[in-house]
KOLFI-582135 format. One record per residue: x, y, z of N, C-alpha, C, O in turn. Coordinates in steps of 0.05 Angstrom, whole numbers, always signed. Layout:
<sites>
(site (X Y Z) (X Y Z) (X Y Z) (X Y Z))
...
</sites>
This chain:
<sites>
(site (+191 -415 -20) (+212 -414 -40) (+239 -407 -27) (+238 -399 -4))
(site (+256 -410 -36) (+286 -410 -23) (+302 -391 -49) (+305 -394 -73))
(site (+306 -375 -34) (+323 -351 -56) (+350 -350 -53) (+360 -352 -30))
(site (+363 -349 -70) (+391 -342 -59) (+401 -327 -54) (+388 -307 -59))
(site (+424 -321 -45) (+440 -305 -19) (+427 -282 -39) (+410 -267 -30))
(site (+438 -280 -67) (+442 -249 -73) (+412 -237 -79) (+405 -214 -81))
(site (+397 -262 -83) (+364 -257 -91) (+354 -238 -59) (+345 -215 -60))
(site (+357 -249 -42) (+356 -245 -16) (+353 -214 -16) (+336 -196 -15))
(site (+392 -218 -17) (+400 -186 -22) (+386 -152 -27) (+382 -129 -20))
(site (+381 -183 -53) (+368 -152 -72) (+336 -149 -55) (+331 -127 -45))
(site (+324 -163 -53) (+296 -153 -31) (+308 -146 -14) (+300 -124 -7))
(site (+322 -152 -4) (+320 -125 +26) (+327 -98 +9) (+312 -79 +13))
(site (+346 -95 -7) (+356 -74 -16) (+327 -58 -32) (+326 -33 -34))
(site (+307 -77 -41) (+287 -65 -47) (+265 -48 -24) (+253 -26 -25))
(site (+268 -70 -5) (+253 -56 +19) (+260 -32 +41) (+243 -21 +55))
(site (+291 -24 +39) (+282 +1 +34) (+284 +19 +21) (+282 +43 +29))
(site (+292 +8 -13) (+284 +32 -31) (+250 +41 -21) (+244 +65 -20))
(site (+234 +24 -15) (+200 +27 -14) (+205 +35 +9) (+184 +46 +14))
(site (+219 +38 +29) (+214 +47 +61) (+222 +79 +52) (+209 +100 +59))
(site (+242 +78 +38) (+250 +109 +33) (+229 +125 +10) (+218 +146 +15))
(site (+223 +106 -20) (+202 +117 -27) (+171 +121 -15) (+161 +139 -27))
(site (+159 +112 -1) (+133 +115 +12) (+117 +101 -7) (+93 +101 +0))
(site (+121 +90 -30) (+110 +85 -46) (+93 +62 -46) (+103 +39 -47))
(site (+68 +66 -46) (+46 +42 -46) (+59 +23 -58) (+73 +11 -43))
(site (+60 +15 -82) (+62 -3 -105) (+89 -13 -100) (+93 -37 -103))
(site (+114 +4 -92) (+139 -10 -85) (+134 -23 -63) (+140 -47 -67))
(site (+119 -17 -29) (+126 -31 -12) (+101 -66 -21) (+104 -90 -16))
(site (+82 -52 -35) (+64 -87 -38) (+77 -98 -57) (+72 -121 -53))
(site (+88 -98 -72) (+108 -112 -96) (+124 -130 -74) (+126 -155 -76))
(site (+135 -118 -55) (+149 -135 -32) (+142 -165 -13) (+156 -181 -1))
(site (+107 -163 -18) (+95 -183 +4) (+70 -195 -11) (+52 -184 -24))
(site (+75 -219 -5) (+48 -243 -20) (+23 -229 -9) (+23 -215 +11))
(site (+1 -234 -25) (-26 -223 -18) (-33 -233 +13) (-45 -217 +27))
(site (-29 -251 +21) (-29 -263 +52) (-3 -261 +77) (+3 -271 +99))
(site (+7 -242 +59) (+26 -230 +84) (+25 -236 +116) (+3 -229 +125))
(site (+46 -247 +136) (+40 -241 +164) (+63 -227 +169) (+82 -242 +167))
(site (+69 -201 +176) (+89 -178 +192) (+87 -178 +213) (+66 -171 +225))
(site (+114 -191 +230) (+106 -187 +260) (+127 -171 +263) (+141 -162 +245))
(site (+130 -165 +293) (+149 -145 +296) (+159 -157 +330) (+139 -170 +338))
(site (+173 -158 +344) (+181 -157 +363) (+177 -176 +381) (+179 -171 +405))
(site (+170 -201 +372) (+169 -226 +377) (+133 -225 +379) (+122 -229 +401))
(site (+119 -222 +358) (+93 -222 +352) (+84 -199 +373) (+60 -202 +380))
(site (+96 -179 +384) (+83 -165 +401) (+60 -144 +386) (+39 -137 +396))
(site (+70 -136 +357) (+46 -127 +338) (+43 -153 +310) (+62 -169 +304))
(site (+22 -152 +300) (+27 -175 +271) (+5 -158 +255) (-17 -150 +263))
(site (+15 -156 +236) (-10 -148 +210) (-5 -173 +189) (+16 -185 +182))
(site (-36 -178 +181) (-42 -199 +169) (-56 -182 +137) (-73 -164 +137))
(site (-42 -195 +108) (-49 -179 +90) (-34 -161 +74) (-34 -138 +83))
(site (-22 -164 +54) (-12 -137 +38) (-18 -105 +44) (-4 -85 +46))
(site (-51 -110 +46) (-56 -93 +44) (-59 -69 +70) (-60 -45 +70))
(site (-60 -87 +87) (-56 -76 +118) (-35 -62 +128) (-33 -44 +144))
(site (-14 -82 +108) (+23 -79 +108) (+22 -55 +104) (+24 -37 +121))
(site (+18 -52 +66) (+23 -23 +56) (+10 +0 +72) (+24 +18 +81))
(site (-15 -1 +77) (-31 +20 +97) (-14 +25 +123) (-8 +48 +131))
(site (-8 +5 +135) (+13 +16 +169) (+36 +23 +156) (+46 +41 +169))
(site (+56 +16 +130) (+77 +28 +125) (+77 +52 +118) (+98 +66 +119))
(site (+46 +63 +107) (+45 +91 +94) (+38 +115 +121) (+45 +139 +124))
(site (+20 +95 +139) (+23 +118 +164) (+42 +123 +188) (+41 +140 +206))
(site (+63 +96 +181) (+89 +98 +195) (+100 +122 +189) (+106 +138 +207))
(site (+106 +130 +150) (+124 +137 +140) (+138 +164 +155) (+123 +182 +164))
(site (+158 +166 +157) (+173 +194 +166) (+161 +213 +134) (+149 +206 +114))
(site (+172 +236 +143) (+169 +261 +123) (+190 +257 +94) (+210 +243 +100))
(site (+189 +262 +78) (+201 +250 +48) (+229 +271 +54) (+248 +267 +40))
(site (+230 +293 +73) (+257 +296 +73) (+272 +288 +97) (+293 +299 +104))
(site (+261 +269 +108) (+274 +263 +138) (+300 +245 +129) (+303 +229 +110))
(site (+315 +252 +146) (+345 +234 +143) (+342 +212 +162) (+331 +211 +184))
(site (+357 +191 +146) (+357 +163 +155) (+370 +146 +140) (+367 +148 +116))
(site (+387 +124 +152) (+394 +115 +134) (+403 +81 +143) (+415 +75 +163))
(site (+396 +68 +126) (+400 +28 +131) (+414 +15 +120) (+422 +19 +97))
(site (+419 -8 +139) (+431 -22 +116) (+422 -49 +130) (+418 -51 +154))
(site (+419 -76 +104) (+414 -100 +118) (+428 -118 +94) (+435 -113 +71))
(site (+431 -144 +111) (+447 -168 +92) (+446 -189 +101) (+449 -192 +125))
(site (+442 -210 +86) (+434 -232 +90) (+452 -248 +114) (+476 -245 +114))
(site (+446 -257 +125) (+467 -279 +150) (+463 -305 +149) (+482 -319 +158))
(site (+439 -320 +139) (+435 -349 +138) (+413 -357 +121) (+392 -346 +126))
(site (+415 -380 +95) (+392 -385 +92) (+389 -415 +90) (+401 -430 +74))
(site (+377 -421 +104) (+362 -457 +119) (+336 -465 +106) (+312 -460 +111))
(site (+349 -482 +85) (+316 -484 +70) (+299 -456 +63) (+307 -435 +53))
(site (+272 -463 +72) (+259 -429 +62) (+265 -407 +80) (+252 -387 +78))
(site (+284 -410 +97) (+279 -384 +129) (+311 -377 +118) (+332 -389 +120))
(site (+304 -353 +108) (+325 -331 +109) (+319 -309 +123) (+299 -295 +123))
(site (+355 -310 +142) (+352 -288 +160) (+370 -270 +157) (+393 -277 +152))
(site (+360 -242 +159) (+378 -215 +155) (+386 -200 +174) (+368 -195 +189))
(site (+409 -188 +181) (+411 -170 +204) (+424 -148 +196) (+442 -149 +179))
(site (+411 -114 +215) (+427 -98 +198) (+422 -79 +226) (+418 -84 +250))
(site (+424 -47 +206) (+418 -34 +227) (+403 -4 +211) (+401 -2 +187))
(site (+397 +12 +225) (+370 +30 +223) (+391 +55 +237) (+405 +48 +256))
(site (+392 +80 +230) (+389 +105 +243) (+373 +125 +229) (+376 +131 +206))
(site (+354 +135 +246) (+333 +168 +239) (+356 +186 +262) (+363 +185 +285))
(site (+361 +204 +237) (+376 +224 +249) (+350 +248 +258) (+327 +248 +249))
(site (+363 +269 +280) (+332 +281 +295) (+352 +303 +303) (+376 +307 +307))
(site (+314 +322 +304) (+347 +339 +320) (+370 +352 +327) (+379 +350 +350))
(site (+384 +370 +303) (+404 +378 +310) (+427 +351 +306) (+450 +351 +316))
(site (+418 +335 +292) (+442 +304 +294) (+443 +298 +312) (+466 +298 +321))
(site (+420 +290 +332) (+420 +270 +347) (+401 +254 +336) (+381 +262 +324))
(site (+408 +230 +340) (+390 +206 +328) (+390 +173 +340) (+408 +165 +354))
(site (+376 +163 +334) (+369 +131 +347) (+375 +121 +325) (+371 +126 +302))
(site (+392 +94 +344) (+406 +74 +328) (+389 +44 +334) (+381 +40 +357))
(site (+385 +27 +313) (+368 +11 +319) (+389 -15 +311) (+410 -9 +301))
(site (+383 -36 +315) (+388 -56 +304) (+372 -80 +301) (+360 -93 +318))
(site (+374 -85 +271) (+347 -105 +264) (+356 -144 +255) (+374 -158 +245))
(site (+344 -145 +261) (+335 -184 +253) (+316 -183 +245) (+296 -179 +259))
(site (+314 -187 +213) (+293 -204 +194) (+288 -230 +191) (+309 -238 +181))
(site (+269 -253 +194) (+268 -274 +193) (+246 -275 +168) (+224 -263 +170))
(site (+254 -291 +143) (+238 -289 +117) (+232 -313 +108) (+250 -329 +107))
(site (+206 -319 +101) (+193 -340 +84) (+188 -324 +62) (+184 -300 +66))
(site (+187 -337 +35) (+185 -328 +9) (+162 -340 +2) (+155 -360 +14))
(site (+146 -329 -22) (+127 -357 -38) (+134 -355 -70) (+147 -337 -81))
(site (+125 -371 -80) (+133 -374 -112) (+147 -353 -122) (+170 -356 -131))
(site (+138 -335 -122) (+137 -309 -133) (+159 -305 -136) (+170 -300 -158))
(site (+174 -307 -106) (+195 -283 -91) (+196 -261 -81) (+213 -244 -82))
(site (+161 -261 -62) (+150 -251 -45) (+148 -252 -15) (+147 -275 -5))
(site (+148 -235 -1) (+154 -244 +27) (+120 -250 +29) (+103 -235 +20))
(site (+115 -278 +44) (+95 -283 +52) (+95 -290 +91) (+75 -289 +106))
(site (+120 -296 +98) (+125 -284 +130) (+153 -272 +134) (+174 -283 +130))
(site (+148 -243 +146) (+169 -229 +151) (+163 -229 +188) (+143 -220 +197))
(site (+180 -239 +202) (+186 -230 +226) (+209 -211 +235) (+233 -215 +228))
(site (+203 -188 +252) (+226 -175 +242) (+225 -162 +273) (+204 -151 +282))
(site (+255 -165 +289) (+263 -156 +317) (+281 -128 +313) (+300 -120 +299))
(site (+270 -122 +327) (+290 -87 +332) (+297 -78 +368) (+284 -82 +388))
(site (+321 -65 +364) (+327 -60 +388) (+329 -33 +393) (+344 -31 +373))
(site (+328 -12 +399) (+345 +11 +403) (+377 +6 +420) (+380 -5 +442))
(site (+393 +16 +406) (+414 +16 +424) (+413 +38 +444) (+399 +58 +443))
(site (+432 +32 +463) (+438 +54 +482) (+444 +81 +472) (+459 +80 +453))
(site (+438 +101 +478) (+448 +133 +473) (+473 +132 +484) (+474 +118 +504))
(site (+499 +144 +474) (+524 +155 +476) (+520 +165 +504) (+498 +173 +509))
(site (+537 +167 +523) (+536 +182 +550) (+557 +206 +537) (+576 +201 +522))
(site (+552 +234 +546) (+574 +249 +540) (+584 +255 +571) (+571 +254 +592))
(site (+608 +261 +567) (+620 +266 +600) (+610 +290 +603) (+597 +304 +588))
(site (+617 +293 +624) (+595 +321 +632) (+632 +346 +635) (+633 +370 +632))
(site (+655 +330 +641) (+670 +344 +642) (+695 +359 +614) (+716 +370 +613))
(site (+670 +347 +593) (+689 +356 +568) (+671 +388 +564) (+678 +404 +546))
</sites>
């Protein structure tokens, strides 16, 4: 299925209301019953909704951990819409890791993700001078 820009939108914006809620039923509402999640150029893949929701619930950080995302659409080519954004978990005293993500999305009827590929980087840590 081919969604448009703002259809798009709004699923990512859903995904991580469900990344922030932990919530079973929000994150499978997100993915066709035949789901494939890869991550890092297939270096992990879960096959399944239900596999999905299960590794998203033992991913989850603690319900008061700070973090905060954002993602938005950048191209959509026939059915392959792709998103790029970025990720920080604050840790620590406010130190925290900065990520940056690429989503690559197939939809099905629905307006379900039935393939999400999705690349992340950590960026570099800040150097502090040692003479301030």
């Amino acid at each position: 299925m081919h969604l448009t820009r703002d259809q798009f939108a709004a699923w990512l914006d859903r995904y991580i209301a469900a990344w922030r809620s932990g919530d079973a039923n929000d994150i499978g509402d997100l993915f066709s019953e035949d789901v494939v999640y890869s991550q890092n150029g297939g270096q992990t893949s879960i096959s399944g909704r239900e596999a999905v929701v299960r590794d998203w619930l033992e991913a989850a950080y603690e319900p008061d951990a700070e973090w905060e995302a954002s993602y938005e659409p950048l191209a959509i080519e026939d059915q392959v819409h792709v998103a790029v954004g970025s990720t920080r978990y604050l840790r620590d005293h406010g130190v925290h890791e900065d990520f940056s993500n690429i989503f690559v999305c197939r939809f099905d009827e629905d307006g379900r993700c039935h393939e999400l590929r999705e690349w992340w980087m950590l960026a570099p840590s800040p150097v502090s001078r040692l003479d301030d």
